[in-house]
VEXDREN-2710 file (C-alpha; in Angstrom, 1 decimal):
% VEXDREN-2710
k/r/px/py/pz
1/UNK/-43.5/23.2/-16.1
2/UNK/-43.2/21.0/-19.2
3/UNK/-41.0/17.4/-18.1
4/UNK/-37.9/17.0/-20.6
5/UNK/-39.4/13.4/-20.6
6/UNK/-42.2/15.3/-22.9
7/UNK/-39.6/17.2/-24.9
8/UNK/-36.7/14.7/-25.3
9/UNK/-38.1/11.6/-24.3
10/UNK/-38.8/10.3/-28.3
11/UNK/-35.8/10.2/-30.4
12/UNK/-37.9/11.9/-33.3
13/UNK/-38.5/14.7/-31.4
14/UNK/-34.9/15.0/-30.8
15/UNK/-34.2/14.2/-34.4
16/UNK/-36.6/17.2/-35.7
17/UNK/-35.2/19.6/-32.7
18/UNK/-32.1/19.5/-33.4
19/UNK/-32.6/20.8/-36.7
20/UNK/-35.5/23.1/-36.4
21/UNK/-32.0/24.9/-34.2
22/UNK/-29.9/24.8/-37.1
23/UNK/-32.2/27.0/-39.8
24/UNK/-34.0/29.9/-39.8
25/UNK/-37.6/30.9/-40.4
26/UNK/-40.3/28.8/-40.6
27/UNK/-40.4/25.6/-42.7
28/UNK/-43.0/22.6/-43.6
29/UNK/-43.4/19.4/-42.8
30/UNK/-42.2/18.2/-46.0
31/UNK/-39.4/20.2/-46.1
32/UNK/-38.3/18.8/-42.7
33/UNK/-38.8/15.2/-43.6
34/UNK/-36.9/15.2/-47.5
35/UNK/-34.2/17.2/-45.3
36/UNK/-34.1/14.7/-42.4
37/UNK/-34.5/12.0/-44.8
38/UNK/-37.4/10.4/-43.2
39/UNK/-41.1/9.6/-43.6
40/UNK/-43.4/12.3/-43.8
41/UNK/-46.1/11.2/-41.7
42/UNK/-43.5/10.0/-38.9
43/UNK/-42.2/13.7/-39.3
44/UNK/-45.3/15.1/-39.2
45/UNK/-46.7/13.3/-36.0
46/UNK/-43.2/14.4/-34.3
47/UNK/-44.2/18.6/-35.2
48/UNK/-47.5/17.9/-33.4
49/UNK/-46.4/16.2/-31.0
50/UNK/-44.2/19.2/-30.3
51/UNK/-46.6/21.8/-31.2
52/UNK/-49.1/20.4/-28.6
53/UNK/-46.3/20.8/-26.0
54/UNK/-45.7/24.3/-26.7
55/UNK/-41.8/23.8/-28.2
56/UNK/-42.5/24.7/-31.5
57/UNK/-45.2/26.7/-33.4
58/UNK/-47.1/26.0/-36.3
59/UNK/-48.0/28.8/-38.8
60/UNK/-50.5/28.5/-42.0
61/UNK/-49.4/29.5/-44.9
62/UNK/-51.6/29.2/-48.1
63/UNK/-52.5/25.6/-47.3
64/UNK/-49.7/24.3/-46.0
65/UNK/-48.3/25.1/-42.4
66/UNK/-44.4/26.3/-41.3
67/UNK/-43.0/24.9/-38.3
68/UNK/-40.3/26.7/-36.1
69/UNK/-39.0/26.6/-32.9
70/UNK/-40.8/28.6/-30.1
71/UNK/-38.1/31.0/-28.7
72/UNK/-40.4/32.5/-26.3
73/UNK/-40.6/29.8/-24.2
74/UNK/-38.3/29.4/-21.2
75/UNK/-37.4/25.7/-22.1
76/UNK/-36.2/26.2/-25.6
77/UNK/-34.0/29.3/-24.6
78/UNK/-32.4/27.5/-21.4
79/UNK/-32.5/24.0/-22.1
80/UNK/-33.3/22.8/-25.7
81/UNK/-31.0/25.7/-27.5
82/UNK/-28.2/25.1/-25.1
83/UNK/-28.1/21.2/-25.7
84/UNK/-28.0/21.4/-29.2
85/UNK/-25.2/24.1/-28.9
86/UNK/-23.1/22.1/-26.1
87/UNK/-23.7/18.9/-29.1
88/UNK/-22.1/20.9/-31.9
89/UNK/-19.3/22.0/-29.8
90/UNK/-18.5/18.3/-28.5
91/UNK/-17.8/17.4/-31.8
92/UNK/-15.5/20.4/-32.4
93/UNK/-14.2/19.0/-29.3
94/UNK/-13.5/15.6/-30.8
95/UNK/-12.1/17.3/-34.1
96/UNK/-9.4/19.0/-32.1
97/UNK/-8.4/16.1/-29.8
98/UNK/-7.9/14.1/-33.0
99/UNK/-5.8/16.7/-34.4
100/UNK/-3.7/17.2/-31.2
101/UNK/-2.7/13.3/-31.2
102/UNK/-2.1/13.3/-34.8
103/UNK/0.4/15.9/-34.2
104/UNK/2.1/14.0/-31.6
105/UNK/2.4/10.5/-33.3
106/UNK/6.0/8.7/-33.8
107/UNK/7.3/8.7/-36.3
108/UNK/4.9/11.2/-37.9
109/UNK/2.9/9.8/-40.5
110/UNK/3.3/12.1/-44.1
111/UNK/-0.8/12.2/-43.4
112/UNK/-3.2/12.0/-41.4
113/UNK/-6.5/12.5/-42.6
114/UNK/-10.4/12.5/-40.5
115/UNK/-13.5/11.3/-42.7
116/UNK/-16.9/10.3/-42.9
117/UNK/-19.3/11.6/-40.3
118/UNK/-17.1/13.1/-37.8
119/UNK/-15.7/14.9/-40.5
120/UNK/-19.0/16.2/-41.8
121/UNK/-20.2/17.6/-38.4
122/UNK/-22.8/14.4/-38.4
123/UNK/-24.9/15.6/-35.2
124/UNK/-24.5/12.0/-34.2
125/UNK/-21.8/10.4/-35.9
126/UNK/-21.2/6.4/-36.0
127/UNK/-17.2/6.1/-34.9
128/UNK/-14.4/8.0/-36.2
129/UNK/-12.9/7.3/-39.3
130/UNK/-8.7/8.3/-39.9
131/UNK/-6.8/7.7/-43.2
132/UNK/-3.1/7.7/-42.0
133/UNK/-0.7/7.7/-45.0
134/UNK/2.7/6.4/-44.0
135/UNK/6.0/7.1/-46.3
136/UNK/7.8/4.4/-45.1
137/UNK/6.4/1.0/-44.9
138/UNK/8.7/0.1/-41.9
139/UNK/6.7/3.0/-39.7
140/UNK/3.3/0.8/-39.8
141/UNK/4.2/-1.4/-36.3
142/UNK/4.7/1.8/-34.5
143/UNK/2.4/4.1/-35.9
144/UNK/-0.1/1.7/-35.2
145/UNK/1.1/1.2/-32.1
146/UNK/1.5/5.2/-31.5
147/UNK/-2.4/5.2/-32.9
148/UNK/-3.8/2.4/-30.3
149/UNK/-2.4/4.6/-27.2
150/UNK/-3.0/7.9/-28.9
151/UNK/-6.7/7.2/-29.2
152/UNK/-7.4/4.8/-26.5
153/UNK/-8.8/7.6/-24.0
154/UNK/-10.6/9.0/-27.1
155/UNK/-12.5/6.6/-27.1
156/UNK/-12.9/6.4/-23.4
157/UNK/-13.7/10.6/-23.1
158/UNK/-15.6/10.4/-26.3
159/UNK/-17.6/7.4/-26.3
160/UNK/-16.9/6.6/-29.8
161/UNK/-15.1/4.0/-31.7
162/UNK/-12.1/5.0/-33.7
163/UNK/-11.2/2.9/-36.9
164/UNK/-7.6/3.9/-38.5
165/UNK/-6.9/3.0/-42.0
166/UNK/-3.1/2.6/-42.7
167/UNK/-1.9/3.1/-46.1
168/UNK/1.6/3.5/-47.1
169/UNK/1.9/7.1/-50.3
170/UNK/2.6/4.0/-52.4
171/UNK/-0.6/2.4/-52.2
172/UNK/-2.1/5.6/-51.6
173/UNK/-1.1/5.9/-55.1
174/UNK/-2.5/2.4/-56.7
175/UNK/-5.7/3.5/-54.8
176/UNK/-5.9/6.5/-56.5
177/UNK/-9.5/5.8/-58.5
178/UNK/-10.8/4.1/-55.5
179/UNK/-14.2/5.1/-54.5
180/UNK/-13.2/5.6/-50.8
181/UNK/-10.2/7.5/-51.7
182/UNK/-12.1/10.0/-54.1
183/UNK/-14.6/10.2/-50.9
184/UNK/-11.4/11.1/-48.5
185/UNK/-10.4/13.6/-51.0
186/UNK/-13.7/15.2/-51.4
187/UNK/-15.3/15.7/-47.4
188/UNK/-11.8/14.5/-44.9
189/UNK/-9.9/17.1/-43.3
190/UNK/-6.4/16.9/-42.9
191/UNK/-5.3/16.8/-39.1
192/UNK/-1.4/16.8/-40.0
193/UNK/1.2/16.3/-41.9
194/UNK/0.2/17.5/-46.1
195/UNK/-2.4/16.4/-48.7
196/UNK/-0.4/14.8/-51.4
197/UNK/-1.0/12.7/-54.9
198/UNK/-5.2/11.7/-54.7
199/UNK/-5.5/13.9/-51.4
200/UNK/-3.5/17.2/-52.7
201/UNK/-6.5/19.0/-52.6
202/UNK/-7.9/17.4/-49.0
203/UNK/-8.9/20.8/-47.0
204/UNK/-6.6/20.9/-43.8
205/UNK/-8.9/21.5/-40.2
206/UNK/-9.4/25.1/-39.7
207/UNK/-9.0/26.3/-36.0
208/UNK/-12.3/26.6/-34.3
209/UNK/-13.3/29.9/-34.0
210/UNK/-13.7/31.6/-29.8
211/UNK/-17.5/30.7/-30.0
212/UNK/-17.6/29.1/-26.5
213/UNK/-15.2/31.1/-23.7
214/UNK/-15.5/29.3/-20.4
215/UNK/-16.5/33.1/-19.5
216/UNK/-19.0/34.2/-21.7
217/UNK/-22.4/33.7/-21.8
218/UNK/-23.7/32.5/-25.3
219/UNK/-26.7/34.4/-26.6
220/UNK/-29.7/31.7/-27.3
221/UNK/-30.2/32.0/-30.5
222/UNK/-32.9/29.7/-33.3
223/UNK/-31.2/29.6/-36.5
224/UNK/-29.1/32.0/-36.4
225/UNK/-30.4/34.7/-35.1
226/UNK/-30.9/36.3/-31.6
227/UNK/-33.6/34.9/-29.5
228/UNK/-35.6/37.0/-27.8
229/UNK/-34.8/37.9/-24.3
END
């Protein structure tokens, strides 16, 4: 039986795993790398690395080669499928804990907003990144206050740094051709309150659908689609 020392033990492998789990069908090297944003050849030693161990397969096509995950195999149904899955829901996790403090924060902020990679879905994302809009400017001691406790075991449960931004609507407002602003507006989700002046069209968190009951067992599935059983 293959060690997970041989499957996860280089963070390349790890790196190209993960999103050989996310698409379907087969794809090539290149693909892989301009997707992944990395070298080619470090790619492509990765894919053989893996190939050799039996975790993914490599087809020819014309003369060039598609690479896909090997759902026959016992370890990429039970174990490499499952941690990429369990992944993707920790950070649906995180998304909803941030929500469920925003919520609760005195005095409520007019928004609270979630960007950058967290907000993205980044499969490993740096810290978390809020943009809380206040409509009074006497609220900032205790919302920052309210912020420091709120995420303090986020941190903690998480292992990940959270770094507020505080702006009060009327800076908001000065900031409106700001780069980072513009950014907010484009990828954040709003976790309470309402998207007004440069965030009026911010998209508000949409509840996570039932993918993962405590009681049901998840069909393995590469890229989409069943795997085969």
């Amino acid at each position: 039986m293959l060690p997970l020392e041989d499957v996860f033990g280089d963070r390349l492998n790890v790196t190209v795993l993960r999103l050989l789990s996310q698409v379907a069908g087969g794809h090539s090297g290149n693909a892989i790398a301009r997707r992944l944003g990395l070298q080619q050849s470090a790619v492509r030693k990765a894919l053989e690395r893996l190939v050799a161990r039996g975790i993914i397969t490599r087809t020819e096509v014309g003369r060039a080669a598609a690479y896909t995950l090997d759902a026959r195999r016992e370890m990429v149904r039970r174990i490499v499928l499952p941690v990429f899955r369990a992944e993707a829901r920790l950070g649906d996790r995180l998304r909803r804990a941030l929500q469920h403090r925003a919520l609760a924060l005195r005095p409520p902020p007019a928004a609270v907003v979630l960007y950058g990679s967290v907000a993205r879905g980044a499969a490993a994302p740096g810290d978390v990144d809020l943009l809380v809009v206040l409509a009074n400017a006497a609220d900032e001691e205790p919302v920052r206050a309210a912020l420091l406790d709120a995420t303090r075991s986020l941190e903690h449960r998480f292992q990940i740094a959270v770094h507020p931004v505080v702006l009060t609507t009327a800076e908001l407002e000065t900031r409106r051709d700001d780069p980072l602003i513009a950014a907010i507006a484009s990828e954040g989700l709003l976790l309470s309150g309402r998207g007004a002046g440069p965030l009026r069209r911010v998209r508000r968190l949409p509840p996570l659908l039932p993918a993962t009951d405590a009681g049901r067992a998840a069909v393995p599935t590469v890229g989409g689609a069943p795997a085969p059983r």
